[in-house]
C-alpha positions in Angstrom: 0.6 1.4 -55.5 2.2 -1.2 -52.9 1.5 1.5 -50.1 -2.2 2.0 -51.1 -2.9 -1.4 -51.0 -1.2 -2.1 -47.4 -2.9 1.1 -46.3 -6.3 -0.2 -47.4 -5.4 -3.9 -45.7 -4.4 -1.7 -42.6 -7.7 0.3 -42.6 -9.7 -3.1 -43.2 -8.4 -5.1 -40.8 -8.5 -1.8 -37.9 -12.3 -2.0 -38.9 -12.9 -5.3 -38.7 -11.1 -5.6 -35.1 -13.5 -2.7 -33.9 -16.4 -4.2 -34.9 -15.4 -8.0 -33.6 -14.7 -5.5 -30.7 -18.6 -4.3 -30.5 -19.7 -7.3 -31.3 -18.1 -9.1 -28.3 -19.7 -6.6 -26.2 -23.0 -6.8 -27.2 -23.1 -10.6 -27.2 -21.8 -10.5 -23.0 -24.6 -8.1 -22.1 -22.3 -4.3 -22.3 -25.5 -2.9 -24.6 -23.8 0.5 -23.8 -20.2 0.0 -24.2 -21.6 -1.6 -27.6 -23.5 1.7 -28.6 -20.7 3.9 -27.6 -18.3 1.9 -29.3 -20.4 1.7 -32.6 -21.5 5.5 -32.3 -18.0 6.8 -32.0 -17.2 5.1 -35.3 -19.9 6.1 -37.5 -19.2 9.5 -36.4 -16.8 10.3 -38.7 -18.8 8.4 -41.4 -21.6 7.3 -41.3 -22.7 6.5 -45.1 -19.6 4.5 -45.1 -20.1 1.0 -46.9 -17.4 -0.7 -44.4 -19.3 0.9 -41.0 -22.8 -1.3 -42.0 -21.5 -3.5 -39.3 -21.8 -0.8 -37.2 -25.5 0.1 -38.1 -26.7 -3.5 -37.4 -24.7 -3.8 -34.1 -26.0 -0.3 -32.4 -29.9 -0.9 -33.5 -29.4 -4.2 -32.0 -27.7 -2.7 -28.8 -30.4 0.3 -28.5 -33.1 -2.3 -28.4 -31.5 -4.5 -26.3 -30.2 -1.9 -23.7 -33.5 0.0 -23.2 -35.7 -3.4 -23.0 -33.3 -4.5 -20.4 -34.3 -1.1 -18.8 -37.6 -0.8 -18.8 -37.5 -4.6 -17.5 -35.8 -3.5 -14.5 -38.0 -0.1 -13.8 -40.8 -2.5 -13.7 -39.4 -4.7 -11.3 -38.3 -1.6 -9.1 -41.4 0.2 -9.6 -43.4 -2.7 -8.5 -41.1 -3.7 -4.9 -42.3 0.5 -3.8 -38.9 0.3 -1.9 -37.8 3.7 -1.9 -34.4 3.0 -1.2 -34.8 2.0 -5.1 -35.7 5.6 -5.8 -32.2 6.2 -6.7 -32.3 3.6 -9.1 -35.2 4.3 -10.9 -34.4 8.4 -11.6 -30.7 7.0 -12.7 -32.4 4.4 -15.0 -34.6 7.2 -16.7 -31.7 9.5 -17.5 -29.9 7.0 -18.9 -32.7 6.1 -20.7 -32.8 9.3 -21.9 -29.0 10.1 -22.6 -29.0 6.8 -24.9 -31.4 8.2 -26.9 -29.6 11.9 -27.2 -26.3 10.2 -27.8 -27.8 8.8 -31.1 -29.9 11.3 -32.6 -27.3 13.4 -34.2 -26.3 10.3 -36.4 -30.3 9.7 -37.7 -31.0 9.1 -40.6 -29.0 5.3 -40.7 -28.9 3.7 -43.5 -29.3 -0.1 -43.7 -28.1 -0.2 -47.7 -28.9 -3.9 -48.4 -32.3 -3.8 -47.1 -32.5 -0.4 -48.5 -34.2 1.6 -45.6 -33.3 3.6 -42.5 -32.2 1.8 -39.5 -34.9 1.7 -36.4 -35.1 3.1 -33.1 -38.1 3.8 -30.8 -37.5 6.4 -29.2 -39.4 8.0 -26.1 -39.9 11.0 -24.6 -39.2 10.5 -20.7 -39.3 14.0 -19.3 -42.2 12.9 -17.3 -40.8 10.5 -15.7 -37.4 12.1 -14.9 -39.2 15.1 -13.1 -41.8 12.2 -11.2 -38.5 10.3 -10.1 -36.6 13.0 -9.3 -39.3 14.9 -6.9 -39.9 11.1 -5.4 -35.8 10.9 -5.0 -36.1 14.4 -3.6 -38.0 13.9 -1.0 -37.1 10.5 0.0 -33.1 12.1 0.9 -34.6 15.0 2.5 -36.5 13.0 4.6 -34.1 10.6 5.6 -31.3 12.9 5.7 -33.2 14.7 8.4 -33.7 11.5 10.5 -29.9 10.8 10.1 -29.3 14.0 11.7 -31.2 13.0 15.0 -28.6 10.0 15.4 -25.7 10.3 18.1 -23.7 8.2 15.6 -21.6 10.8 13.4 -21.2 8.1 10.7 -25.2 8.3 10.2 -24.8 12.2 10.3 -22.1 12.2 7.2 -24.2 9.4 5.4 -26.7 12.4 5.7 -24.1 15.1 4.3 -23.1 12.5 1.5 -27.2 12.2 0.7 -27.5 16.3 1.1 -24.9 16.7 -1.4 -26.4 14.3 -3.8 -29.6 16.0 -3.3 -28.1 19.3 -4.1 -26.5 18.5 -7.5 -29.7 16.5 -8.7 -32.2 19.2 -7.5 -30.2 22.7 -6.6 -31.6 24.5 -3.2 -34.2 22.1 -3.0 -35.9 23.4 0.5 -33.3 23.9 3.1 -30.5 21.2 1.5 -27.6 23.4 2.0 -28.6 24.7 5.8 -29.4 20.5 6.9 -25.6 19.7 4.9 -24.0 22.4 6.9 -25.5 21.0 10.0 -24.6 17.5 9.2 -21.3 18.9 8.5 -20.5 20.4 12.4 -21.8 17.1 13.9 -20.4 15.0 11.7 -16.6 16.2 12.3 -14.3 15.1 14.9 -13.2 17.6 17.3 -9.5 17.0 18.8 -7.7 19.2 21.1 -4.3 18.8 21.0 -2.3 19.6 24.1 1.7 19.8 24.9 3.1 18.6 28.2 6.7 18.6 29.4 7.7 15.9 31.6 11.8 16.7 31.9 13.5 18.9 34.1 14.2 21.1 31.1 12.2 24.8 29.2 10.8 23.7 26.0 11.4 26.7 24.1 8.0 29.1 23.7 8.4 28.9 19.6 8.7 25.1 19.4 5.5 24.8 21.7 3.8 27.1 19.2 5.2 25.4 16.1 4.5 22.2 17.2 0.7 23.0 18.1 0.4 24.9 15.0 -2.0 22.5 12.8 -2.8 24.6 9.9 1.2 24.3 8.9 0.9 20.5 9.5 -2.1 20.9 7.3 -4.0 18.4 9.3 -7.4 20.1 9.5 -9.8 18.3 7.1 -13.3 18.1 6.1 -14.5 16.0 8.9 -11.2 16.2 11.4 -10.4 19.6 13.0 -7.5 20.1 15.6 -7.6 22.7 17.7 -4.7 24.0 20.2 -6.6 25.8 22.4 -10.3 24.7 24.1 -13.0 26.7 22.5 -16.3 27.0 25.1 -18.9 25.8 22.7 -17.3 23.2 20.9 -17.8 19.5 21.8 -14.6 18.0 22.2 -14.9 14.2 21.3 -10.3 13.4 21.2 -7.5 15.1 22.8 -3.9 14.3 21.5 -1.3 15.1 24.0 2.3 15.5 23.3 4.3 14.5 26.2 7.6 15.2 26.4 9.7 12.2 28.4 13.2 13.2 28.5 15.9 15.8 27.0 19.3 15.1 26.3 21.9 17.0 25.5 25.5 16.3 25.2 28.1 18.0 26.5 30.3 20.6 24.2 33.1 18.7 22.7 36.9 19.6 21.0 38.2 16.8 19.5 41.6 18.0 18.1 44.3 16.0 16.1 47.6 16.7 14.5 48.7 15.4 11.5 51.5 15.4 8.8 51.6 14.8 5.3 53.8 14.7 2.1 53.7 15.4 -1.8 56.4 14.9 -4.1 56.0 17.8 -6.7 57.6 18.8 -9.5 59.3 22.7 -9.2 60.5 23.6 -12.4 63.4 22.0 -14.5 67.0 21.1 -14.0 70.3 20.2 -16.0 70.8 16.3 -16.2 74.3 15.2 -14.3 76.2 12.6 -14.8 77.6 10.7 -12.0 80.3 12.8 -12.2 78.4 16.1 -11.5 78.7 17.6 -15.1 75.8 18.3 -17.7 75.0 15.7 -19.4 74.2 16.2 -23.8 72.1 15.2 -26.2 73.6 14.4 -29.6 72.9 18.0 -31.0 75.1 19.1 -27.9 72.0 20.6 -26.2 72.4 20.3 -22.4 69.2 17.1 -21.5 66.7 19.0 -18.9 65.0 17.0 -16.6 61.9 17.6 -13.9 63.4 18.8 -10.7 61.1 17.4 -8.0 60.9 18.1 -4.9 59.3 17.2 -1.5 57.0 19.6 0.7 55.5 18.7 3.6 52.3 20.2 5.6 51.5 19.9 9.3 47.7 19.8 9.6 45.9 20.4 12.9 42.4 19.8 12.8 39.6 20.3 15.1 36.1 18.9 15.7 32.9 20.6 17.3 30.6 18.5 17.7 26.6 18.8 20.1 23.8 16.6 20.3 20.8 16.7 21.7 17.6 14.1 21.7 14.3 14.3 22.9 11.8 11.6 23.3 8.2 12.0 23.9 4.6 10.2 24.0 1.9 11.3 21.3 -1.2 9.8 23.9 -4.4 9.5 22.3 -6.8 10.1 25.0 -11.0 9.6 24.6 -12.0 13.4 25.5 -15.2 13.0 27.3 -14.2 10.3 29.8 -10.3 10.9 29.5 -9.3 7.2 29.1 -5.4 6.5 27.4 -7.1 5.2 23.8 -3.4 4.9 22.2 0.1 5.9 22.5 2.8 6.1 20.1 7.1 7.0 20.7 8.1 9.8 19.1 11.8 10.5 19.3 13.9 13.6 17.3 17.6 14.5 17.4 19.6 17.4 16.4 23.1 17.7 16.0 25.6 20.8 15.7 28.5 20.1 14.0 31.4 22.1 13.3 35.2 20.9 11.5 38.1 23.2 11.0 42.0 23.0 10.3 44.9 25.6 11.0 48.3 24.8 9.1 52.0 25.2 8.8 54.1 24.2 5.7 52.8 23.9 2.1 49.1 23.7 1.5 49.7 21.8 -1.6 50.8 18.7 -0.1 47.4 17.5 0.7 43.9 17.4 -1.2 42.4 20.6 -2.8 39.1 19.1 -1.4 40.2 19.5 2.0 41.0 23.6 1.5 37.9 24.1 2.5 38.6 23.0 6.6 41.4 26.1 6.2 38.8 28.9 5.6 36.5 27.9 8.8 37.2 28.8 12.3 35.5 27.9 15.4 32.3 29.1 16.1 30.2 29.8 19.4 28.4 26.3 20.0 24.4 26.6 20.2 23.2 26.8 23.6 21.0 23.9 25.0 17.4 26.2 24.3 18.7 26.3 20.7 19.2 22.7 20.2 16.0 22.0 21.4 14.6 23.9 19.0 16.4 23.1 16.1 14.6 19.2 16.4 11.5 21.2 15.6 11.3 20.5 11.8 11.8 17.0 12.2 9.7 16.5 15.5 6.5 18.3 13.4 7.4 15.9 10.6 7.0 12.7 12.6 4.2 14.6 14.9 2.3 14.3 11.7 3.6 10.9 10.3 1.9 9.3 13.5 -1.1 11.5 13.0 -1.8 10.8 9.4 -0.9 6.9 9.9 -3.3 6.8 13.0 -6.4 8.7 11.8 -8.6 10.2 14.2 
């Protein structure tokens, strides 16, 4: 009985939050946050005595919302500004969609006063096709102006318009042929070029990787790099790579002896006294202790160790009159290293971690074209940090 009862307090005060809830929107002027909030709960019940709240609150919303409306279509209609166009066909469909979003709860009852709740609806097909034809036109129209403009933020204001266009109205005239126009002189085109400024080869495969901008995956919708000059594209930025200097270390042995020692216990042994004989316990069994023992290890361990850097220019250059816009330092290293040990003497006097050094030998060291190529991964990575930071 004591768990019905809290339930039923539960379910009463739940409900009279959401409708304080509603409430509190309709009263600061969010008529529709009010109807959806009061539609969502009466959809489970609508009959329900504890949603009338409810009832009262979304025919007062509903009338509210759509007065406020048709207020404002008034206003717009009247100014004949058809940069409001957009406005006005939103303002209809919403109109519209209001009214859909409550006819599936109708018939509403008002059980006090013992009669339906109200709600004038309309029928605003009319005006939706009217206002859609008028928005129509209107971003045709001006979308095909915008594409006249030298100014390629005017020509994707266009593509943005063309797309709109094309989900209100579908292959409305030539939408998708303008929107691919707009979209060709809207991008950016940026040839990116590599030059090497050191006395040293740049090997052919880091070149390619590092001009290779469909793995840096910075092609985009209105950016596209390309590494080699196509005849009848406009080029508007060219990114250079410049390559300032290449260093590379010499090949270095470092070698080091060492020698270490480990007490460690090798079996058993009698107990002596301090005259050399056995000593016993009281059973007369002869007292074993550890017999420990000392081993030593001579370790001789050798380091390989190459390095090379490179440091280079990313120049951001305007194409057409070929002025330095920006530059930027970009600097990668690689480094080859290799560690080994020989031994003489008992492996088990040092760590079991250091076992390892005992299985590797030396090996050839990288020659300098290698180095230079192994920065690749991390010169493409920063290529493109600076790239994506510094946006075309």
């Amino acid at each position: 009985m004591k768990k019905h009862l809290l339930l039923l307090i539960t379910l009463i005060f739940i409900t009279a939050c959401g409708v304080k809830q509603t409430r509190n929107m309709l009263t600061s002027g969010n008529y529709d946050e009010a109807i959806d909030n009061a539609v969502n709960n009466l959809r489970s019940n609508k009959d329900k005595k504890g949603n009338q709240d409810y009832v009262y609150l979304l025919e007062e919303a509903f009338f509210k919302a759509k007065e406020r409306d048709l207020n404002s279509l008034n206003l717009l209609e009247q100014d004949k500004n058809p940069s409001n166009l957009e406005k006005i066909y939103n303002t209809y469909i919403q109109l519209d969609r209001r009214q859909e979003k409550i006819k599936p709860l109708l018939p509403l009852q008002l059980l006090k006063e013992g009669k339906n709740a109200k709600f004038s609806f309309d029928n605003y097909n009319k005006q939706i096709v009217e206002s859609k034809n008028a928005l129509s036109k209107y971003l045709y129209d001006n979308s095909k102006a915008l594409l006249k403009s030298t100014n390629k933020m005017d020509i994707r204001k266009a593509y943005d318009d063309l797309e709109y266009l094309n989900q209100i109205n579908p292959n409305y005239q030539n939408t998708l042929q303008l929107q691919e126009e707009a979209l060709i002189k809207g991008r950016y085109y940026v040839t990116v070029a590599l030059r090497n400024q050191t006395n040293m080869v740049i090997p052919v495969d880091l070149q390619n990787d590092l001009l290779d901008f469909n793995t840096l995956g910075m092609n985009d919708k209105w950016t596209i790099f390309h590494n080699t000059l196509q005849k009848q594209i406009k080029y508007d930025y060219q990114i250079v790579v410049n390559f300032k200097d290449i260093n590379i270390t010499p090949e270095q042995i470092k070698e080091k002896e060492f020698v270490k020692e480990k007490i460690i216990k090798d079996g058993v042994k009698d107990l002596l006294d301090k005259n050399g004989k056995p000593v016993k316990d009281s059973l007369g069994k002869v007292i074993k202790v550890d017999n420990l023992k000392t081993i030593v290890i001579r370790i001789r361990e050798f380091n390989q160790f190459k390095a090379s850097q490179i440091t280079a220019n990313v120049d951001y250059i305007d194409f057409k009159n070929k002025q330095l816009l920006q530059s930027f330092p970009l600097t990668s290293e690689s480094v080859f290293k290799n560690d080994y040990a020989t031994y003489k003497g008992d492996k088990r006097a040092t760590e079991e971690s250091y076992y390892s050094y005992f299985n590797r030998k030396l090996v050839p060291f990288p020659s300098n074209e290698q180095m230079i190529y192994n920065t690749g991964e991390d010169l493409k990575s920063k290529l493109k940090g600076i790239l994506v930071k510094n946006k075309i």
